[in-house]
C-alpha positions in Angstrom: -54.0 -29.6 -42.0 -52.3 -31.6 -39.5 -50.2 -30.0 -37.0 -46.9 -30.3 -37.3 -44.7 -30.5 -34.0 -41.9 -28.1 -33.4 -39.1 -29.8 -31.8 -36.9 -27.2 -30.0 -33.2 -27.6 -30.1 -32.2 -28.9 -27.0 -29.8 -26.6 -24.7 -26.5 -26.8 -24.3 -25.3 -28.8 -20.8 -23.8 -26.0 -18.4 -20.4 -26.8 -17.7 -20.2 -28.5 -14.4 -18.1 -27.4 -11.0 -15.8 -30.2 -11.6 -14.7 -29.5 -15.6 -14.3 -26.1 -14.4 -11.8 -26.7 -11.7 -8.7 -27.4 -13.9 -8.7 -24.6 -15.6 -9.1 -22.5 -12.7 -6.5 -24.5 -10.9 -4.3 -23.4 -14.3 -4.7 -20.1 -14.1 -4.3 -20.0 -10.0 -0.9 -22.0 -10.8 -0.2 -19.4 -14.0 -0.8 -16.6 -11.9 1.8 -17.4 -9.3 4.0 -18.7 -11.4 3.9 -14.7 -12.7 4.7 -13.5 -9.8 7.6 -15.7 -8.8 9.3 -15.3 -11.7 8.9 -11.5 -11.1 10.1 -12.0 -7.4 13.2 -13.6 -8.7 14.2 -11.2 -11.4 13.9 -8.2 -9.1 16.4 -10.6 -6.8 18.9 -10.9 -9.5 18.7 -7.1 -10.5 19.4 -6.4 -6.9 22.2 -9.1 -6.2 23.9 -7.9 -9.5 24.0 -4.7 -7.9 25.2 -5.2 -4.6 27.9 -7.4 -6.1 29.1 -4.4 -8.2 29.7 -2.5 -4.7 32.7 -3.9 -5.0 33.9 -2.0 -8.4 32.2 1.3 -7.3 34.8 1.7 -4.5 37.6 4.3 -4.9 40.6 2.8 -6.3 39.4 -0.8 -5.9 37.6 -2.5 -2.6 40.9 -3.9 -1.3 42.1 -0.2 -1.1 38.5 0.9 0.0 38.5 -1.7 3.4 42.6 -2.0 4.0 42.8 1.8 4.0 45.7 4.2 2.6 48.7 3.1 4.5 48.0 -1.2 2.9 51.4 -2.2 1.4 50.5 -3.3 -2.6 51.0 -6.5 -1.5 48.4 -6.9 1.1 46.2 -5.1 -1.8 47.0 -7.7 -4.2 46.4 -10.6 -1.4 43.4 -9.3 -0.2 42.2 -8.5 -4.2 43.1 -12.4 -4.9 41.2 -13.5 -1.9 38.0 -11.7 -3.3 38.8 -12.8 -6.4 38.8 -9.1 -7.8 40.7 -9.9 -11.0 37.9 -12.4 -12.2 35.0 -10.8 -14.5 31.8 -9.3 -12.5 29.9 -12.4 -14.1 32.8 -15.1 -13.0 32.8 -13.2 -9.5 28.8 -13.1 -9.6 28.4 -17.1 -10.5 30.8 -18.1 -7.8 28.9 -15.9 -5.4 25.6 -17.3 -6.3 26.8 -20.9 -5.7 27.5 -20.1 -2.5 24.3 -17.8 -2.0 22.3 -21.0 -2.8 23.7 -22.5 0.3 23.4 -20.1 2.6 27.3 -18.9 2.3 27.1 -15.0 2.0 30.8 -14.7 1.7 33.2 -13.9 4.9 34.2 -10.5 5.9 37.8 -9.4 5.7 38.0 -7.4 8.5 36.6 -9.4 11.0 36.7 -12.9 9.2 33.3 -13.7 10.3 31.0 -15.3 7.7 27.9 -13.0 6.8 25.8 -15.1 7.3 26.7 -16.5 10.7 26.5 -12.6 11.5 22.7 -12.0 10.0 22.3 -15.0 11.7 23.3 -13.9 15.4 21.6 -10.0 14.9 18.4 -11.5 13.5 16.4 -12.1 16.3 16.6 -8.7 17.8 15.9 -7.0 14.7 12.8 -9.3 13.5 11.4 -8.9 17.4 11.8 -4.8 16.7 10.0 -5.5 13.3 7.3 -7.3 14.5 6.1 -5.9 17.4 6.0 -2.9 15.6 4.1 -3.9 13.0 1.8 -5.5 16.0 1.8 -2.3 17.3 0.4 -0.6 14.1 -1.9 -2.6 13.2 -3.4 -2.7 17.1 -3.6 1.1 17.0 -4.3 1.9 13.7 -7.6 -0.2 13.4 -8.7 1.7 16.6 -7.9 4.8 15.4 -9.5 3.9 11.6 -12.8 2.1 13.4 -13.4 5.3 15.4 -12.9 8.1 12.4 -14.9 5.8 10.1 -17.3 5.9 13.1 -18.0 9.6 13.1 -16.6 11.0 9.8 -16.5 15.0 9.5 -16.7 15.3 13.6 -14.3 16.7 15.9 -12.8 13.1 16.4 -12.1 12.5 12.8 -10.3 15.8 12.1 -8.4 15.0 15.5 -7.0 11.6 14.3 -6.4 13.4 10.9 -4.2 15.9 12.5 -2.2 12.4 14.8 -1.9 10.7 11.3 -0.4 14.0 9.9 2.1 14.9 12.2 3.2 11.1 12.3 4.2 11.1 8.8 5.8 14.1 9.6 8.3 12.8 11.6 10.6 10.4 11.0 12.0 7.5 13.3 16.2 9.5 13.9 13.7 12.1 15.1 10.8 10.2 16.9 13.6 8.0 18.9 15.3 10.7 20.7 12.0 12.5 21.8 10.6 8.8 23.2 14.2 8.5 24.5 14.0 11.5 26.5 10.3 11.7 28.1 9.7 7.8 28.8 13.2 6.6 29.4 15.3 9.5 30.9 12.3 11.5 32.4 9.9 9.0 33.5 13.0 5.8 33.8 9.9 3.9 32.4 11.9 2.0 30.1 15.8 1.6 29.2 17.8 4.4 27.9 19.5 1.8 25.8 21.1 -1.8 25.3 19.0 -5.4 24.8 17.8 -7.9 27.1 17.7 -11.3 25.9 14.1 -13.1 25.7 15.9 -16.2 27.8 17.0 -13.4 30.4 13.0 -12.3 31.1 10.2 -11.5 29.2 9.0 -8.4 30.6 12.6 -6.9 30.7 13.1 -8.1 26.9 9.7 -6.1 26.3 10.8 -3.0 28.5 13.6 -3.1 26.1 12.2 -3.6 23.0 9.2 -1.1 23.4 10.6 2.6 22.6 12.5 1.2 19.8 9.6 -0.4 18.0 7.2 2.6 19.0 9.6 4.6 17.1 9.5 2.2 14.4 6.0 2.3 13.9 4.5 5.6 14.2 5.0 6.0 10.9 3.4 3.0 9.9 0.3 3.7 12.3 -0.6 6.6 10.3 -0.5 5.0 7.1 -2.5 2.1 8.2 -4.9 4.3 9.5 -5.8 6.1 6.6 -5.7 3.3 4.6 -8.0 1.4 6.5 -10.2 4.7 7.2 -10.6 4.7 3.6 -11.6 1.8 2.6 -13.3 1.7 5.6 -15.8 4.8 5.0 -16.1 3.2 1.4 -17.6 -0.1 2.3 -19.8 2.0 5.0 -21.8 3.3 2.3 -22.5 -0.3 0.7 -26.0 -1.7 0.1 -26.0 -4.6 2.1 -24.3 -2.3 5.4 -27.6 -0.1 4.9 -29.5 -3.2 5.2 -28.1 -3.5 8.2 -28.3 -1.1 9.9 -32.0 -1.1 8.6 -33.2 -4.4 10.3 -31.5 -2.5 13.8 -28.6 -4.0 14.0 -26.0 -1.5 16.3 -23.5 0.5 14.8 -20.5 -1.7 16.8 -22.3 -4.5 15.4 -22.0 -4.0 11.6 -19.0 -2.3 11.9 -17.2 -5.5 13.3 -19.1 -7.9 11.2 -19.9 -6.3 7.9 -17.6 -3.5 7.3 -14.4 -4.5 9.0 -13.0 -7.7 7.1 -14.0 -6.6 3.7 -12.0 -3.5 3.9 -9.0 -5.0 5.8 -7.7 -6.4 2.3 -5.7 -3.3 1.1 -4.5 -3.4 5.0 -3.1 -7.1 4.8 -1.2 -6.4 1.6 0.5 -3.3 2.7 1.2 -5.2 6.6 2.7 -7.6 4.7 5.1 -5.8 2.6 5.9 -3.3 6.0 7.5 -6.0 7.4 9.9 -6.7 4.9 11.0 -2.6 5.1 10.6 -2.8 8.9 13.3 -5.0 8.8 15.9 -3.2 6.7 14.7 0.2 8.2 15.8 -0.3 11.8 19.2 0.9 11.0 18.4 4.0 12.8 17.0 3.0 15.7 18.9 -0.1 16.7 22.1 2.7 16.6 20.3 5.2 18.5 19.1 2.5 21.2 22.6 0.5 21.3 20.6 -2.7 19.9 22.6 -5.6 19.0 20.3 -6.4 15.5 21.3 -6.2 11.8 21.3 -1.9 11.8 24.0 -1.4 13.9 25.6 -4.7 12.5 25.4 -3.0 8.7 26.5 0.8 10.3 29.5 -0.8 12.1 30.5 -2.2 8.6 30.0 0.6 7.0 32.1 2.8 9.0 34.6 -0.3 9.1 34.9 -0.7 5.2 33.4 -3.7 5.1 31.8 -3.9 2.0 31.2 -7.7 2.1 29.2 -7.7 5.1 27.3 -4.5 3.9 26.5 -6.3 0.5 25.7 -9.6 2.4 22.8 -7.4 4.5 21.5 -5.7 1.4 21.0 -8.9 -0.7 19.3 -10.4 2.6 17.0 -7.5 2.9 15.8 -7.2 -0.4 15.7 -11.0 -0.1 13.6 -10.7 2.8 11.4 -7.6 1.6 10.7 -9.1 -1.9 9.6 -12.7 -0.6 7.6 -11.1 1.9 5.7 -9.0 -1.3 5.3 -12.3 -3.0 3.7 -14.3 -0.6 1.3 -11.4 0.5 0.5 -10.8 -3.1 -0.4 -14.2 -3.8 -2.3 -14.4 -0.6 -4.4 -11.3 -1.5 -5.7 -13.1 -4.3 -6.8 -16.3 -2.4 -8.2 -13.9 1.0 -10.2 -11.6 -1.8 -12.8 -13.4 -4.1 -12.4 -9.7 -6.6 -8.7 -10.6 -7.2 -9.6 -14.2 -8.0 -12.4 -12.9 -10.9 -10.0 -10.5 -12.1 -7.6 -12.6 -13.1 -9.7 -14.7 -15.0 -11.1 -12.5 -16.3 
């Protein structure tokens, strides 16, 4: 019999790097195209609503900010200058093409446009809302990195009991304690008022400090159990046994193999603190006499100034859901999981 050769069906070529990169580059480009889209609905759900401010006041909003004892005709002027006669979506597309250029509208009472005011308060409430968030993430990965250290001792249930009482008290209750041991007891730091970052650094700082302490306890604790968390989680990985199995010290593979991969739930939620750090200073810019957007928004809303106060919120939630957008599309690039995730 003669043999008869068996020819095996040659494999298929694997798919190289390169054919593989425009598809991933698709779905990278689909995936934040998601999320924008998503960013910019929640902004038109929440500029919709802060333009309807103006037909939840009383009466109307010419009657709401000129008071009881306006004439009708200073009503009717004021209503005309608002254009409170037009249709909410007439009113809302003349407001968005102004919006789109950076013209928030110009308040009534003071006839200062809104967003020359956000402008001018800005600075002192980003500087609160970053060096608090500086602060929080400086003391909370101490605080995580030394619980994660020595979970179930006296230390861990010790930080556990900070982190508790920290969420338990909130920053219109935090600011007057500070106020009164390290400003009026100690004259450590300024009762109250701002000094501008051109008039000194270290005064600016002396200023800024209670304020954004107060700002961020709250934030410290939730950072720190976050990170604690995740922190203990990746602990107990494989490759952290291996380790700590070829002798490598404890401070070693906690700073080189367990902190960075469990900083990624930290990053995302740091990001989107800072965007509610911002709006949430309200409190505490009026308790410290700060000049920033707070007290601008709580002197306008004493002062019936319902465009200014709807020129603030649309900023804010500007602000907060850009802030959410760019973290969450940054999460996916920083964490290798997200990218597999998504395709699946």
């Amino acid at each position: 019999m003669t043999a008869q050769t068996v020819t095996k069906p040659s494999a298929a070529p694997a798919p190289s790097a390169g054919a593989q990169t425009p598809k991933r580059r698709r779905l990278v480009w689909s995936s934040m195209a998601k999320r924008v889209i998503r960013a910019l609905l929640v902004i038109f759900l929440v500029t919709i609503a802060s333009l309807s401010l103006l037909d939840l006041a009383p009466g109307s909003a010419a009657d709401a900010m000129l008071g009881e004892d306006a004439t009708p005709e200073t009503v009717a002027a004021l209503n005309a200058e608002l254009g409170l006669d037009d249709p909410l979506w007439q009113r809302y597309g003349d407001w968005l093409g102004g919006a789109v250029q950076g013209d928030l509208g110009t308040s009534p009472i003071s006839r200062v446009p809104v967003s020359e005011a956000i402008v001018d308060r800005l600075p002192v409430t980003l500087e609160i809302a970053v060096l608090a968030l500086l602060m929080a993430l400086v003391l909370s990965v101490i605080l995580a990195v030394a619980a994660a250290s020595l979970p179930g001792s006296l230390l861990d249930r010790g930080i556990a009991g900070i982190t508790s009482v920290l969420l338990a008290v909130p920053a219109f209750v935090a600011g007057p304690i500070l106020i009164y041991f390290l400003a009026v007891q100690s004259g450590y730091f300024p009762v109250s008022g701002w000094t501008q970052l051109g008039d000194g650094l270290g005064e600016n700082l002396r200023g800024a400090f209670l304020p954004a302490f107060a700002v961020a306890l709250t934030e410290i604790a939730v950072f720190t159990r976050l990170l604690q968390s995740d922190l203990v989680g990746t602990l107990r990985e494989d490759y952290v046994a291996a380790a700590r199995a070829k002798g490598m010290t404890r401070a070693y593979v906690m700073f080189r193999h367990a902190l960075r991969p469990s900083s990624f739930s930290l990053i995302t939620v740091a990001g989107i603190s800072l965007g509610r750090l911002i709006g949430g200073t309200v409190v505490v810019e009026t308790l410290f006499g700060l000049p920033g957007l707070g007290q601008l928004v709580s002197t306008a809303i004493f002062g019936r100034d319902i465009i200014t106060v709807q020129g603030i919120v649309v900023f804010v939630a500007v602000v907060y859901v850009g802030a959410n957008t760019l973290v969450d599309i940054s999460y996916g690039l920083l964490d290798p999981r997200v990218r597999k995730a998504e395709r699946g």
